[in-house]
C-alpha positions as CSV (number, residue, x, y, z in Angstrom):
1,X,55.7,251.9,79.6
2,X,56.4,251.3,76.1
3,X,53.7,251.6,73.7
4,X,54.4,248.2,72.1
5,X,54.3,246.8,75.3
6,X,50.8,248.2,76.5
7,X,49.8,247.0,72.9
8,X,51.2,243.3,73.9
9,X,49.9,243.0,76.9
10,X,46.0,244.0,76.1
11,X,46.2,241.2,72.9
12,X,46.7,238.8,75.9
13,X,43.8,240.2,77.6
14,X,41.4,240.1,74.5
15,X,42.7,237.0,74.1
16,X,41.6,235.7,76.9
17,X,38.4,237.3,77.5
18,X,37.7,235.9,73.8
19,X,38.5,232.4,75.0
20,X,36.5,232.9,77.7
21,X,33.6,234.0,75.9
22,X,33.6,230.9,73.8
23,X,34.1,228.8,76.9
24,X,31.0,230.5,78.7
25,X,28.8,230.0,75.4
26,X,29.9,226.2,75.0
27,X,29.4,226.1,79.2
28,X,25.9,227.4,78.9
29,X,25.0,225.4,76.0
30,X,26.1,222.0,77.5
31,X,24.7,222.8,80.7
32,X,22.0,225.7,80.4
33,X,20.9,225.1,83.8
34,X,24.6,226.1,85.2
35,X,25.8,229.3,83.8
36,X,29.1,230.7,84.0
37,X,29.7,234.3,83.6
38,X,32.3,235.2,81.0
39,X,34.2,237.1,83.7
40,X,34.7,234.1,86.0
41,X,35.8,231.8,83.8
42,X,38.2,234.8,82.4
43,X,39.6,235.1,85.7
44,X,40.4,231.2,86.7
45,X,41.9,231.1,83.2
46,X,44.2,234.1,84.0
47,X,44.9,232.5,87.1
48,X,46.0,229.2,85.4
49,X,48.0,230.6,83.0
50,X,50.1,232.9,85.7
51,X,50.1,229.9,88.2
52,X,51.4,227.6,85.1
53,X,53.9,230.1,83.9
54,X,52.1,230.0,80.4
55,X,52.5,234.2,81.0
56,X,54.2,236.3,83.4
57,X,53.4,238.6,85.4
58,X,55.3,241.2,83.8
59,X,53.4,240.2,80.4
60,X,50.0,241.9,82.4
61,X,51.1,244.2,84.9
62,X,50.8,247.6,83.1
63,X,47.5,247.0,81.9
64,X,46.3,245.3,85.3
65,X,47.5,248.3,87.2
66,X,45.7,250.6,84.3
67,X,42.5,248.7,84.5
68,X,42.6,248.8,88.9
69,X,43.0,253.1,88.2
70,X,40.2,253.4,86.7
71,X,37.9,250.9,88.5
72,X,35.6,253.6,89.6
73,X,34.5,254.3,86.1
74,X,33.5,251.2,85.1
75,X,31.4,250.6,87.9
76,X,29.3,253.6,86.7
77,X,27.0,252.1,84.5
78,X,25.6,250.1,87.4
79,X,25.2,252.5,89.7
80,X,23.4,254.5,87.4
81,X,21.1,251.0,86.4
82,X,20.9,250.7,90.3
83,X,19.1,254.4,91.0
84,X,16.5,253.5,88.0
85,X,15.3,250.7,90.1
86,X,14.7,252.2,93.8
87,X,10.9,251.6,93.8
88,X,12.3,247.9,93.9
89,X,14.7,248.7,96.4
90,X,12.3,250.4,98.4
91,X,9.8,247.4,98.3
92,X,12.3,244.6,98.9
93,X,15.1,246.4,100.2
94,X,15.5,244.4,103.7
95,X,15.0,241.5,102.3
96,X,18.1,242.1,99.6
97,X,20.0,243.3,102.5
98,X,19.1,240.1,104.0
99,X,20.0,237.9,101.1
100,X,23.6,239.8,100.2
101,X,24.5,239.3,104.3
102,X,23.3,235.4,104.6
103,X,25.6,235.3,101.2
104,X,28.4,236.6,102.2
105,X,28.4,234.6,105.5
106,X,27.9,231.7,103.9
107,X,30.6,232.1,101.0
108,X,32.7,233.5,103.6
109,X,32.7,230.2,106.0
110,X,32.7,228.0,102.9
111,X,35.9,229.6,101.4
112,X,37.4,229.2,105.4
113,X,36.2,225.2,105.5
114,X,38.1,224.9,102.1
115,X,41.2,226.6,102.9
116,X,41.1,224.3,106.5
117,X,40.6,221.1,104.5
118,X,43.8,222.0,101.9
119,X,45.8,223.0,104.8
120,X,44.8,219.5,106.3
121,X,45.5,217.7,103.4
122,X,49.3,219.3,102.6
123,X,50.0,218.3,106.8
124,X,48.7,215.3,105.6
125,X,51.2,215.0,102.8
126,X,54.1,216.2,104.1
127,X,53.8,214.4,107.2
128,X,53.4,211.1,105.1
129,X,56.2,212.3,102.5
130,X,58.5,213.0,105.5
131,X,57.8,209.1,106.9
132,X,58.8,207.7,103.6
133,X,61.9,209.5,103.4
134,X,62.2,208.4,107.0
135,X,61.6,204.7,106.0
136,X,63.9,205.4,102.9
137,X,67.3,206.4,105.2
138,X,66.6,203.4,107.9
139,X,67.1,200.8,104.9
């Protein structure tokens, strides 16, 4: 990869994650009960801006694929944080376990129930979009 392009592509990045750092500051400031992390709101705009076209994949790809290599690394800091607090672990340990597993069921059927009710809805729309084409031809 060029080294202009590497360049390129992590402006859009800091771009973004500055964007979303302002948006997760005004977000906790209008609703300080509610916050959003800066990394969610980060990835949804990401998200919107490939979905929309705004920037192409090709604009991100290098520095995606860079940032996926070295995952491991950046997850080190909070392993690290997570051995400093085993007397913690060791005193509510089963009841963490308990928490991340009832969490992940739960965000796992709610993410299914969601995907069934879009499914439902596009049927739903193409079915009624295929009646008034239908309706269209017999006049």
């Amino acid at each position: 990869m060029k080294k202009g392009m590497f360049i390129r592509q992590i402006m859009i990045y800091g771009v973004i994650l500055f964007a979303s750092s302002l948006l997760s500051n005004l977000s906790s400031q209008l609703w300080p009960a509610f916050p959003m992390p800066t990394a969610l709101i980060g990835m949804i705009m990401l998200y919107l801006l490939l979905t929309f076209k705004v920037v192409k994949l090709e604009h991100v790809a290098g520095v995606s694929n860079f940032f996926v290599q070295i995952i491991s690394l950046i997850f080190i800091p909070s392993g690290i944080a997570l051995v400093t607090k085993l007397d913690v672990l060791k005193a509510e340990g089963l009841q963490i376990i308990l928490v991340i597993m009832i969490s992940t069921l739960m965000l796992l059927l709610f993410t299914a129930g969601i995907a069934w009710v879009l499914i439902q809805v596009k049927e739903w729309l193409q079915a009624r979009v295929g009646r008034s084409a239908g309706e269209i031809e017999e006049d």
